[in-house]
VEXGU-587358 format. One line per 10 residues: number of its first residue (from 1); their letters; for each residue x, y, z of C-alpha. Coordinates in nm, 2 decimals, padded with zeros to 4 digits. Layout:
// VEXGU-587358
NUM	a	X Y Z; ...
This chain:
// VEXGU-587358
1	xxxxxxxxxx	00.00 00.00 00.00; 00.32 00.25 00.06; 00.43 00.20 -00.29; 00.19 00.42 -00.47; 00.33 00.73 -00.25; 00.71 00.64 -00.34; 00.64 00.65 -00.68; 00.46 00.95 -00.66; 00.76 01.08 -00.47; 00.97 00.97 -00.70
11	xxxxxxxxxx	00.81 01.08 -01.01; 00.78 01.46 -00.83; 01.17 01.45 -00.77; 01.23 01.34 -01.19; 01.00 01.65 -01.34; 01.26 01.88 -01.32; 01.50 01.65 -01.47; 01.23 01.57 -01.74; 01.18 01.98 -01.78; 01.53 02.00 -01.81
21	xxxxxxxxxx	01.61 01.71 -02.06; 01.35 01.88 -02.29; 01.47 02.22 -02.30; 01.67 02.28 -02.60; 01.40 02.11 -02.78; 01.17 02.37 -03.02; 01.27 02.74 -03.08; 01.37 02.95 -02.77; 01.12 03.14 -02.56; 01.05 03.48 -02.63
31	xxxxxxxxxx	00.95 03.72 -02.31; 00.74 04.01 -02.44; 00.72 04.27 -02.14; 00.49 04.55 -02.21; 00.35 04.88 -01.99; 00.07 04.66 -01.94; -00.12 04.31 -02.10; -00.49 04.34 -02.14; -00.53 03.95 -02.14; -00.95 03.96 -02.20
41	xxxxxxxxxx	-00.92 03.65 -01.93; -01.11 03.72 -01.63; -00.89 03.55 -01.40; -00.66 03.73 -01.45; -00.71 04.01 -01.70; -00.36 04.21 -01.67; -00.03 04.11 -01.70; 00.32 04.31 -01.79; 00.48 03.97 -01.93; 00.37 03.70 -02.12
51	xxxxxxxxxx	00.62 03.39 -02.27; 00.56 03.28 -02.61; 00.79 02.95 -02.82; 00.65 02.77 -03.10; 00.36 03.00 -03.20; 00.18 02.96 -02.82; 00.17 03.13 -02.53; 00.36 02.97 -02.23; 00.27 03.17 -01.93; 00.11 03.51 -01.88
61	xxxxxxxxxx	00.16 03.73 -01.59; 00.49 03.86 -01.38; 00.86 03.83 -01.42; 00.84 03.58 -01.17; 00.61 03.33 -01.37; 00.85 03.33 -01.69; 01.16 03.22 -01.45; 01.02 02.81 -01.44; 01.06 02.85 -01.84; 01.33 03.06 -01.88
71	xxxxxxxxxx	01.56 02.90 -01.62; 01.68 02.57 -01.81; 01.58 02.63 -02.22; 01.72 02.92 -02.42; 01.53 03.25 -02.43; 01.51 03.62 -02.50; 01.31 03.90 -02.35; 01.21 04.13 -02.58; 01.15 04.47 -02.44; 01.03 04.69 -02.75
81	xxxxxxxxxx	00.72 04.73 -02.62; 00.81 04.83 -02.26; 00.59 05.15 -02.34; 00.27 04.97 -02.51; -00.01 04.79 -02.42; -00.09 04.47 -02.58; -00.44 04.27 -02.61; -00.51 04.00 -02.76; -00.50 04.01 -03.16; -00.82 04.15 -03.31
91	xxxxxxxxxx	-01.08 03.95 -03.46; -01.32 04.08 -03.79; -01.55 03.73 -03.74; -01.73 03.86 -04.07; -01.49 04.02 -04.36; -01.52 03.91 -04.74; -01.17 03.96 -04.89; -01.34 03.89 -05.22; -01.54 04.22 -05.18; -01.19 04.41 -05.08
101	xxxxxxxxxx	-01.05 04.24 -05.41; -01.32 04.35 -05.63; -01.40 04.74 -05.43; -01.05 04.84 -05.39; -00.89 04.85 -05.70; -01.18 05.08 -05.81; -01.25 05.48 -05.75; -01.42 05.52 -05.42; -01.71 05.78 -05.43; -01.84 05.77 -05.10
111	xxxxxxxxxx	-02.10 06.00 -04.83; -01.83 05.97 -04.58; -01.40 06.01 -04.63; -01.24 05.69 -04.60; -00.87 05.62 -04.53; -00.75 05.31 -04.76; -00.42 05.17 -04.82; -00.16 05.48 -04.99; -00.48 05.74 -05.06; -00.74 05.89 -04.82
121	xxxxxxxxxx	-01.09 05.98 -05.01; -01.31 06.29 -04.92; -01.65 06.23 -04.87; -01.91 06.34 -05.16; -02.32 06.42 -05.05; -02.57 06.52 -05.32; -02.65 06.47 -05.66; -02.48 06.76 -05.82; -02.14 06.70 -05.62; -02.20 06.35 -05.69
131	xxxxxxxxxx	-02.25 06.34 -06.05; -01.93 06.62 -06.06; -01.73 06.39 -05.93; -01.80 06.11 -06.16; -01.71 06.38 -06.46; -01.39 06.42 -06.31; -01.29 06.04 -06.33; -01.40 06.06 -06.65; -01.16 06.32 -06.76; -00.88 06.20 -06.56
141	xxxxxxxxxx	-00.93 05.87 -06.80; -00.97 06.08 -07.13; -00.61 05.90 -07.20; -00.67 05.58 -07.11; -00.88 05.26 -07.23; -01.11 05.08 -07.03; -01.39 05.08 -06.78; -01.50 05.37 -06.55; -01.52 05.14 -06.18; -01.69 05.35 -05.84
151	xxxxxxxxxx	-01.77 05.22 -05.57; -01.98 05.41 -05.28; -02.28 05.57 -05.39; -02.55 05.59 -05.20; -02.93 05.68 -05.30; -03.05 05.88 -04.99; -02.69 06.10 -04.99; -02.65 06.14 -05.34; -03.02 06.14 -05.51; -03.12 05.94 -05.80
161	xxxxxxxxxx	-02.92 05.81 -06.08; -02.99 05.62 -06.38; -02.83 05.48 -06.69; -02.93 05.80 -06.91; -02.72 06.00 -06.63; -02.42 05.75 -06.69; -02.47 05.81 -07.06; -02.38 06.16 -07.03; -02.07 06.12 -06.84; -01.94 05.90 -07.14
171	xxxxxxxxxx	-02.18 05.74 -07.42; -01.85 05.49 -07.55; -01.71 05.45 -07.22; -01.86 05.19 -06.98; -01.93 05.29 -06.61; -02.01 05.06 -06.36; -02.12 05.21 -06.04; -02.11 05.01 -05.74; -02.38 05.07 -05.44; -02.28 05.13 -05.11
181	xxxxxxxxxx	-02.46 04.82 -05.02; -02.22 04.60 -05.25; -02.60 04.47 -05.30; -02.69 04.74 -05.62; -02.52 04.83 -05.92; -02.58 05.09 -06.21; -02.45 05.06 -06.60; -02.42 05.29 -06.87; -02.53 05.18 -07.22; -02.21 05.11 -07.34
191	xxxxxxxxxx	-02.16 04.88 -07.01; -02.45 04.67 -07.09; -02.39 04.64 -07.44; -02.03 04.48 -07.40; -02.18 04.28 -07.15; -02.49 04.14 -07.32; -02.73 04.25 -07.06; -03.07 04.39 -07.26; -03.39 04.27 -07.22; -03.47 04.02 -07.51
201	xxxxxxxxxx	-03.77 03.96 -07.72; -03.97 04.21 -07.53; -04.00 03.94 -07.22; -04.05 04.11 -06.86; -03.70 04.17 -06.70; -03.62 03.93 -06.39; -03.68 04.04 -06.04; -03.41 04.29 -05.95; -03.31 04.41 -06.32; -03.41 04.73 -06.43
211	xxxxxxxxxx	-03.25 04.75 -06.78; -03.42 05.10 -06.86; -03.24 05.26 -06.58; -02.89 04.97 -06.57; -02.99 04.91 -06.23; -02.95 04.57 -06.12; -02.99 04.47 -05.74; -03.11 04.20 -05.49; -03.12 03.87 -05.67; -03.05 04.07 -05.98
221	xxxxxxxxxx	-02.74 04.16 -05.90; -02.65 03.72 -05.97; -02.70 03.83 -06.34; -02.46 04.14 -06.35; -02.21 03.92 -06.17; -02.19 03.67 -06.36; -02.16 03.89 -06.68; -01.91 04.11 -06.47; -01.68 03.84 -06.40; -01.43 03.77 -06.64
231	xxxxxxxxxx	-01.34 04.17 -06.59; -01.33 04.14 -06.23; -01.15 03.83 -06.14; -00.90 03.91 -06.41; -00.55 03.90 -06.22; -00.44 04.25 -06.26; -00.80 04.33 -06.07; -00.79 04.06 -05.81; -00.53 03.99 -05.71; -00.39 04.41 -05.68
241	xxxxxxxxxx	-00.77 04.38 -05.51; -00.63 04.12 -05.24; -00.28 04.29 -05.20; -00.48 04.60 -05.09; -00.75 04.43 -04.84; -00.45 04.21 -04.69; -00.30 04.56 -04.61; -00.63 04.72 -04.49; -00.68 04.43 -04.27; -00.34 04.41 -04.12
251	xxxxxxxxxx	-00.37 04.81 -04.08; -00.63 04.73 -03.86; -00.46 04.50 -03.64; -00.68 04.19 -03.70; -00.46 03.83 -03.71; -00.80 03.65 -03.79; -01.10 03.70 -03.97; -01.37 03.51 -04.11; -01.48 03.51 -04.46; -01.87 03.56 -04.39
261	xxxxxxxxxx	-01.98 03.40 -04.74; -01.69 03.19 -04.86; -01.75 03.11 -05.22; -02.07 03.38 -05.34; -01.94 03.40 -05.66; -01.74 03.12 -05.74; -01.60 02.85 -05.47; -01.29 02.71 -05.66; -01.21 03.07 -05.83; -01.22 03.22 -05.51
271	xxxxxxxxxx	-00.99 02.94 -05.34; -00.73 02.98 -05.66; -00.71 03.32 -05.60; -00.69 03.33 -05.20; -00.40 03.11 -05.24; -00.23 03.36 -05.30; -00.25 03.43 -04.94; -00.11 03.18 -04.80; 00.32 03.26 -04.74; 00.47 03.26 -04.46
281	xxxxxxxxxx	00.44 03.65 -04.38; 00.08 03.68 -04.40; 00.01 03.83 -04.03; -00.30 03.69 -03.98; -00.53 03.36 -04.04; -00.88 03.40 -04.27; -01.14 03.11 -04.16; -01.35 03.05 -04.48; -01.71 03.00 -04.40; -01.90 02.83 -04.67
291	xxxxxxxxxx	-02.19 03.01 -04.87; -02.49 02.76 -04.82; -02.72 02.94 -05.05; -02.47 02.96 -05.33; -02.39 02.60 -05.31; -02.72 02.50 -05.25; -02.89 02.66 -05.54; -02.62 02.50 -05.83; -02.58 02.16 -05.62; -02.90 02.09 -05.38
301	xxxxxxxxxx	-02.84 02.13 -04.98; -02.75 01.74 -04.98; -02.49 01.72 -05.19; -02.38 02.11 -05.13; -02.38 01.99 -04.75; -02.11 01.68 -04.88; -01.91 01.93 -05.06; -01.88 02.16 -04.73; -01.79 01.84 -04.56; -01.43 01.79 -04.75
311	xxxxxxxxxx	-01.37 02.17 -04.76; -01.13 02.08 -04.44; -00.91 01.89 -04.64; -00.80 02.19 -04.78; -00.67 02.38 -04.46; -00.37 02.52 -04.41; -00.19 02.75 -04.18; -00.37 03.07 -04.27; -00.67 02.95 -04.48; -00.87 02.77 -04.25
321	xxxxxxxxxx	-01.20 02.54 -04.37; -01.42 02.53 -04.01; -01.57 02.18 -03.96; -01.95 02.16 -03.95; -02.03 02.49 -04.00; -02.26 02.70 -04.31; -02.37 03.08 -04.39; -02.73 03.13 -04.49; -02.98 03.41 -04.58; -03.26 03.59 -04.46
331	xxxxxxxxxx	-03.33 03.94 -04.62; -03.20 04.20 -04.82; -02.92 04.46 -04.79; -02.94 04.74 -04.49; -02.75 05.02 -04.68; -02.98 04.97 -04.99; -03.31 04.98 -04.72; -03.38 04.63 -04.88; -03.42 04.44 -04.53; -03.71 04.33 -04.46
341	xxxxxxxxxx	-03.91 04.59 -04.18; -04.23 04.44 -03.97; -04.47 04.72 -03.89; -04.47 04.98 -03.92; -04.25 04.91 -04.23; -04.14 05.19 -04.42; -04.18 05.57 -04.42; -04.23 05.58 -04.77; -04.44 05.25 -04.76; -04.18 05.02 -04.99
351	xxxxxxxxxx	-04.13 04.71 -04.93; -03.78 04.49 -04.89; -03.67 04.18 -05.03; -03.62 03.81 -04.93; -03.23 03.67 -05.04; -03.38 03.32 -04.94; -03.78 03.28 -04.90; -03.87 03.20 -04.53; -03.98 02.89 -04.58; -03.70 02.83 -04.80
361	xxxxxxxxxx	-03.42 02.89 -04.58; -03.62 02.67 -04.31; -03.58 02.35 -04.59; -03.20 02.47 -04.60; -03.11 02.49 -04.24; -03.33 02.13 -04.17; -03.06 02.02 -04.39; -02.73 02.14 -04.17; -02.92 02.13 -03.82; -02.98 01.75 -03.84
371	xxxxxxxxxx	-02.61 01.69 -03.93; -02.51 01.90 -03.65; -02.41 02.25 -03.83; -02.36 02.58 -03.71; -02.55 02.81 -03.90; -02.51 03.14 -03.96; -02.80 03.40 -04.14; -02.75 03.71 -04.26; -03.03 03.90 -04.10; -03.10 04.29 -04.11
381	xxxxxxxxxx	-03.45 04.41 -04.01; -03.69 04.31 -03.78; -03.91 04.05 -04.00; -03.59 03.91 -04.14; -03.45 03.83 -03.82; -03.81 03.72 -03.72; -03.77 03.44 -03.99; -03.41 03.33 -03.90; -03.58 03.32 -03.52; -03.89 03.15 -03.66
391	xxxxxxxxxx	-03.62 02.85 -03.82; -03.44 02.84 -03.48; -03.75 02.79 -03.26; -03.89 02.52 -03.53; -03.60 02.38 -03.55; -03.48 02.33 -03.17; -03.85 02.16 -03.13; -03.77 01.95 -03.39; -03.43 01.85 -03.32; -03.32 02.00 -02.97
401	xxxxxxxxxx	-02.92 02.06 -02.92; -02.70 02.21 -02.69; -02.42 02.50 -02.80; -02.57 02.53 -03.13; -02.42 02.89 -03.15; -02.68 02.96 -03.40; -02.62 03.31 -03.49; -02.74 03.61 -03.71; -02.51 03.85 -03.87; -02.59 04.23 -03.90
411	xxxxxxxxxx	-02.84 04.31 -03.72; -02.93 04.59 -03.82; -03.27 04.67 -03.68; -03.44 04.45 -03.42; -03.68 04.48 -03.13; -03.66 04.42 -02.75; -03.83 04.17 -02.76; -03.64 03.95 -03.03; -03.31 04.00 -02.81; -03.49 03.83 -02.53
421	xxxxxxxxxx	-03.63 03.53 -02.78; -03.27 03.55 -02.91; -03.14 03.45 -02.53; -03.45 03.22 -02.44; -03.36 03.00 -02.82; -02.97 03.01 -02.70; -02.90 03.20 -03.03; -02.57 03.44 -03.11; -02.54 03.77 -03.33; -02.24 03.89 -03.48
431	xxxxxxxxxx	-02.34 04.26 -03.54; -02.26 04.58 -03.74; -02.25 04.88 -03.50; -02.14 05.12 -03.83; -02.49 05.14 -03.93; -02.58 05.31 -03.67; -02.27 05.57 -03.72; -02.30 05.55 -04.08; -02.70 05.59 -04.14; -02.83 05.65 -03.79
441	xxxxxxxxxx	-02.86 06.03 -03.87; -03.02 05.96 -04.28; -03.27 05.65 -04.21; -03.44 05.92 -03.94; -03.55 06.12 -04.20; -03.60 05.92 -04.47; -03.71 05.52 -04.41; -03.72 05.41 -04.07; -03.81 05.74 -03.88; -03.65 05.90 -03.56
451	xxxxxxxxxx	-03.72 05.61 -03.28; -03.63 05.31 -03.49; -03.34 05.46 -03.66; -03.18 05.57 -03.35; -03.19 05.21 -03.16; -03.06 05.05 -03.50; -02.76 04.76 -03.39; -02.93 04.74 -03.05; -02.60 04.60 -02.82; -02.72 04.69 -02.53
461	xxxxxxxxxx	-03.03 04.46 -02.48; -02.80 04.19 -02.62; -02.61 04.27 -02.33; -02.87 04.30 -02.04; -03.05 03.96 -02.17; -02.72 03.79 -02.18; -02.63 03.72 -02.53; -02.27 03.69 -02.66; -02.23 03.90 -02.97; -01.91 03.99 -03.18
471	xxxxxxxxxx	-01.88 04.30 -03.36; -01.78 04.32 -03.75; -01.71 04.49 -04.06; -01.86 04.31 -04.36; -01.53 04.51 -04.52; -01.61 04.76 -04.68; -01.92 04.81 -04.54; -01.75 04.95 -04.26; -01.36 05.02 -04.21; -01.16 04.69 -04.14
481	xxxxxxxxxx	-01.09 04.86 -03.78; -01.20 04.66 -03.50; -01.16 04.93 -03.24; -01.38 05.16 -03.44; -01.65 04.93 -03.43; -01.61 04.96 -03.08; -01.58 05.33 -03.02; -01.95 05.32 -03.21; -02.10 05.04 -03.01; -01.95 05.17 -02.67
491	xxxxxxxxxx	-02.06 05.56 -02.77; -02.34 05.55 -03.01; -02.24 05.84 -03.14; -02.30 05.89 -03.49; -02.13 06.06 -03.79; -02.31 06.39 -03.73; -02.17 06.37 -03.39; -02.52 06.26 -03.22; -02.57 06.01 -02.96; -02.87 05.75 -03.06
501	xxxxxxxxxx	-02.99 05.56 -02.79; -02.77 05.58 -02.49; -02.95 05.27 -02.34; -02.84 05.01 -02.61; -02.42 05.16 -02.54; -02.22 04.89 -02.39; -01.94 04.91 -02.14; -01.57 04.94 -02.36; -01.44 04.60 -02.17; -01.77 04.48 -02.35
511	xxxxxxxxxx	-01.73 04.61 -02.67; -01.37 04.48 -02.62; -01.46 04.16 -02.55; -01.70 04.15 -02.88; -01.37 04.18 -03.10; -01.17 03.94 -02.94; -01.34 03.66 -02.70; -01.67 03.65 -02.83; -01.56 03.68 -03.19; -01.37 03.37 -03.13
521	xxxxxxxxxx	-01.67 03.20 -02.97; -01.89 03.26 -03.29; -01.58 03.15 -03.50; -01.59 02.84 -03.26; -01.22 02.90 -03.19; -01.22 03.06 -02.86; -01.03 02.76 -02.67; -00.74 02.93 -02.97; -00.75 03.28 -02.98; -00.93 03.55 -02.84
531	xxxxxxxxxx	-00.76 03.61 -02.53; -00.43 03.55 -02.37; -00.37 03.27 -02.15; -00.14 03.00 -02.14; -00.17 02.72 -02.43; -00.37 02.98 -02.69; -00.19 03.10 -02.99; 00.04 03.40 -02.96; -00.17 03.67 -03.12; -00.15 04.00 -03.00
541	xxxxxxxxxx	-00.23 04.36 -03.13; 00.01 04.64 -02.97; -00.17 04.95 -02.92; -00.05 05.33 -02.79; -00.27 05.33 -02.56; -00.47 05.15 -02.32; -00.79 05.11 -02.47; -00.97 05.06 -02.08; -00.85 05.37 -01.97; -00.96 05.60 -02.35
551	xxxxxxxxxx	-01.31 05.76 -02.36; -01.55 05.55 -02.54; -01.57 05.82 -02.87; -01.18 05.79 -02.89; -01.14 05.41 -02.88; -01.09 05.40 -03.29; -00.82 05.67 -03.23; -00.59 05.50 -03.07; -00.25 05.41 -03.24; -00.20 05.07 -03.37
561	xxxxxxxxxx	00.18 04.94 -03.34; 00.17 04.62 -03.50; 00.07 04.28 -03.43; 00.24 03.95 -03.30; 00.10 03.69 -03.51; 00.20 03.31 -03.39; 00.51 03.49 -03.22; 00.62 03.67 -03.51; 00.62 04.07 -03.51; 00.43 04.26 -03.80
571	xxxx	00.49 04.62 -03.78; 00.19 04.83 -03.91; 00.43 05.03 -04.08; 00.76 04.83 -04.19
C-alpha cells in the first residue's frame, strides 16, 4: 500500500529533470514585457509579461512566472514594447476579402472620407457634387482605355441616378457604379452592351433588373455578376484587389477573420485566387465560411452539404476550412433599405426583399441542423430576423441541441423583444454597429423614422438579456478597424456627432470583449485565440494606448503598433 506514494515521490523528484532534458527542444522562448497586458481573461485580466515558443503562449503574468521557463531552455526578453499595451489580436468574425479584391482596385465615391491603403478619399453628398465627381474620373481617363469602376454611392446621400445619367458622363465609355450596399449596381449603355445584358424579345426583365435605368440589385445583382466576371476576377483586378485588403486588414490590427460568405461567386475561383494568401508572412489567419445558399442553389443542400464536408481537407496555416459549419440568408441589404421591416414598415411605404424565401431557408437549415451544423443567417431588419428566429425555434423543437451557436449577422434593426427570444432559443449575433454611425442620422429622415433609426444595432439589450455577440465589418461596409467598431458600439455616437440611444451603449471592456473573446466563440475558436492565457496561440495587437483607460468616442483613435502573429512581429508600418 506505501508504494503508490514512493512513486509519486519519486516521479515529483524526476520532473525537473524531465523539464530539463527537454529544453533545448523547439525554438527559444520569447518574453514580451509590455506597460501593461490586457489578457480579455477574467482570471486574470492584466499582466506586464507573457512567454511565447512555437507559436503559443507559455505563461502570462509577472517576471516571476517566466523564471520556471526561462531558467533551463534558451530564451530572449524582448523589451520593445516596454511602453505599449498589448491585447489580444483582433478579430473581424465577418470580412469578405473577395469584396476588398473586387472594391479596392476601383475609385471610391463615398458619403463619408475613407482612409484606404496609400490614398485617403473625401466624402461626396448630393447629386450635383455626386455626379461632378464622376465627370472628373471621366476626364482623368480621357487618356486611357477601359472601364469607368466607383464604388460608394448611395441613393439617400446622393439622389437618383440612372443609366441615361451615366450616358452623359461618357456614351462609348462603360461605367459601372457600385452601391454602397455592395448589394446594387448601375450601368451605362455602353456597359450593358459589352456585357450582353438587354432585355430580349420584349420578355419582362427578372426580379431585381431594371435595364431601362442599368440598375441591377437583390437577386439581380446574380445576373450582372456573372456577366461582370471575367473583368473582375482578371488577375491585374484581383489579385492588386487582395494585395490592398490584406494591407487594410493588417492596418487594422486583425490576425484573424472570417470570410462571412466563402465562395458567393465562385468557390474554386475564389480558393485559386486566395491562395495567393497563404506565405509565410501573412500576419493573420482568414477562416472561410461556406456560402450555403450559393452551393445549395447550383448543387442541392445534400450534396452542397457533402461538398462543405471535405472543404477541411484543404486547410492550411492561414486558410482555415471550419468543420461543421454554413452561412445562410434571410433578407436584403441594410445600406440599400432592402431588409425586410415588420410594422410599421417603411416611411415611404416600400417594401424589402427576401435573399432566401422564409420557408425556403427553413428547408436549407433542416438540412445542416440535423447533421449538427452551425449556422449562420445574414439578418437585417426586424421581420428578417423574425424568420431566422422563426427557423431556430422550429428547428430546436424539432431536433433540440445544446451549443448550437446559431447566430445572425448584421443586425441591423431589431426589437426588444427578439433580443430576449434570441437568449431564451440560446442563439448568437455577430453585429454591425457602423450602421448606426453611418445611417443612424439619414434612415431618421427618410425610411425608418427618428425612434427606430436611432436604436438600429441594439447591443445593449443583447447585453442585459445575456447574449454573446461579436462586432464586425462586412469590409467595406465599414472600415476593417475593430476598435472603431467599438468606439461606435461603446458611444453610439454617430457621424453627425449625435448620440442614438444611450440605453443600447455597452461598457468598452464589452465592446472589447465583442472583438476578441466573443468573436472567437462565434468563430468556434475561442479555446485558440481571443484572449491571452497559457496554451492559446500568440496573437497580440500592440496598441498606444490603453484602450480601458480612452473615452468611449476615442477608442478607434488609438494608435495601432503592429501585431504579433503566432510569435512573429508585424509592424503596421515596416
Amino acid at each position: 500500500m506505501r508504494i503508490r506514494p514512493i512513486i509519486l515521490a519519486l516521479l515529483s523528484l524526476l520532473a525537473p529533470l524531465a523539464v530539463a532534458a527537454g529544453a533545448d527542444t523547439g525554438e527559444p522562448v520569447t518574453v514580451f514585457v509590455a506597460k501593461k497586458i490586457i489578457t480579455m481573461d477574467a482570471t486574470r485580466p492584466e499582466a506586464t509579461h507573457v512567454a511565447v515558443a512555437d507559436g503559443r503562449i507559455l505563461a502570462v503574468g509577472g517576471p516571476r512566472d517566466m523564471a520556471p521557463w526561462i531558467t533551463d531552455r534558451p530564451h530572449v526578453v524582448d523589451e520593445r514594447f516596454r511602453s505599449k499595451y498589448l491585447m489580444p489580436g483582433l478579430i473581424d468574425p465577418h470580412l469578405h476579402p473577395y469584396i476588398g479584391a473586387l472594391l479596392l482596385p476601383m475609385d471610391f465615391v463615398t458619403p463619408h472620407a475613407w482612409t484606404l491603403p496609400g490614398q485617403s478619399v473625401e466624402g461626396v453628398r448630393g447629386h450635383d457634387a455626386y455626379v461632378a465627381r464622376l465627370h472628373s474620373l471621366e476626364a482623368e481617363k480621357q487618356d486611357e482605355t477601359g472601364w469607368l469602376m466607383t464604388w460608394g454611392y448611395h441613393h439617400l446621400y446622393h439622389g437618383p441616378i440612372s443609366r441615361s445619367d451615366l450616358d452623359a458622363i461618357s456614351s462609348t465609355r462603360p461605367i459601372l457604379v457600385w452601391h454602397r450596399s455592395f448589394h446594387e449596381v448601375y450601368m451605362n449603355s455602353a456597359a450593358l452592351e459589352i456585357l450582353e445584358l438587354r432585355a430580349e424579345n420584349g420578355d419582362a426583365a427578372p426580379h431585381g433588373v431594371d435595364y431601362e435605368n442599368g440598375h441591377f440589385w437583390e437577386l439581380g445583382m446574380r445576373l450582372a455578376l456573372s456577366r461582370l466576371a471575367p473583368i473582375l476576377l482578371a488577375p491585374a483586378h484581383y489579385q492588386r484587389g487582395l494585395a490592398l485588403t490584406r494591407q487594410a486588414i493588417h492596418a487594422g490590427g486583425i490576425t484573424s477573420i472570417m470570410d462571412g460568405a466563402f465562395g458567393t461567386l465562385d468557390l474554386e475561383t475564389e480558393w485559386r485566387a486566395l491562395q495567393a494568401w497563404e506565405t509565410d508572412d501573412l500576419p493573420f489567419r482568414v477562416v472561410l465560411l461556406p456560402d450555403g445558399r450559393a452551393l445549395g442553389e447550383e448543387l442541392g443542400h445534400q450534396r452542397a452539404m457533402q461538398v462543405i464536408e471535405q472543404l477541411p481537407e484543404r486547410s492550411s496555416e492561414h486558410l482555415i476550412f471550419p468543420t461543421k459549419s454554413v452561412k445562410l440568408f434571410s433578407d436584403g441589404a441594410f445600406y440599400s433599405q432592402l431588409m425586410q421591416m415588420g410594422p410599421p414598415g417603411y416611411l415611404d411605404g416600400h417594401g424589402g426583399e427576401w435573399l432566401m424565401q422564409p420557408a425556403e431557408l427553413l428547408t436549407a437549415a433542416r438540412v445542416y441542423w440535423n447533421a449538427g451544423y452551425q449556422i449562420n443567417v445574414h439578418a437585417n431588419g426586424d421581420r428578417g430576423i423574425d424568420a431566422a428566429l422563426d427557423v431556430l425555434e422550429r428547428l430546436q423543437g424539432e431536433r433540440p441541441r445544446l451549443d448550437h451557436r446559431y447566430a445572425l449577422h448584421h443586425f441591423g434593426y431589431s426589437t426588444p423583444e427578439q433580443a430576449e427570444r434570441l437568449a431564451a432559443l440560446g442563439g448568437i449575433v455577430s453585429a454591425n454597429p457602423y450602421y448606426l454611425w453611418a445611417l443612424g442620422d439619414l434612415y431618421a429622415k427618410h425610411g425608418l423614422g427618428p425612434e427606430r433609426a436611432s436604436q438600429m444595432v441594439r447591443l445593449g439589450a443583447l447585453h442585459r438579456s445575456g447574449v454573446r455577440f461579436s462586432l464586425h465589418s462586412d469590409f467595406t461596409m465599414a472600415p476593417a478597424s475593430p476598435l472603431r467598431l467599438a468606439q461606435v458600439a461603446a458611444s453610439r455616437r454617430t457621424a453627425e456627432g449625435n448620440v442614438m440611444a444611450p440605453r443600447e451603449r455597452v461598457p468598452i471592456p464589452v465592446a472589447l470583449r465583442a472583438i476578441t473573446l466573443d468573436a472567437a466563440h462565434l468563430m468556434k475558436m475561442e479555446d485558440e485565440i481571443g484572449s491571452i492565457r497559457a496554451g492559446k496561440r500568440a496573437d497580440f495587437t500592440v496598441l498606444e494606448r490603453n484602450p480601458i483607460d480612452t473615452k468611449a468616442d476615442e477608442l478607434g483613435e488609438i494608435p495601432i503598433w503592429g501585431t504579433v502573429f503566432g510569435g512573429r512581429i508585424f509592424p503596421a508600418r515596416p
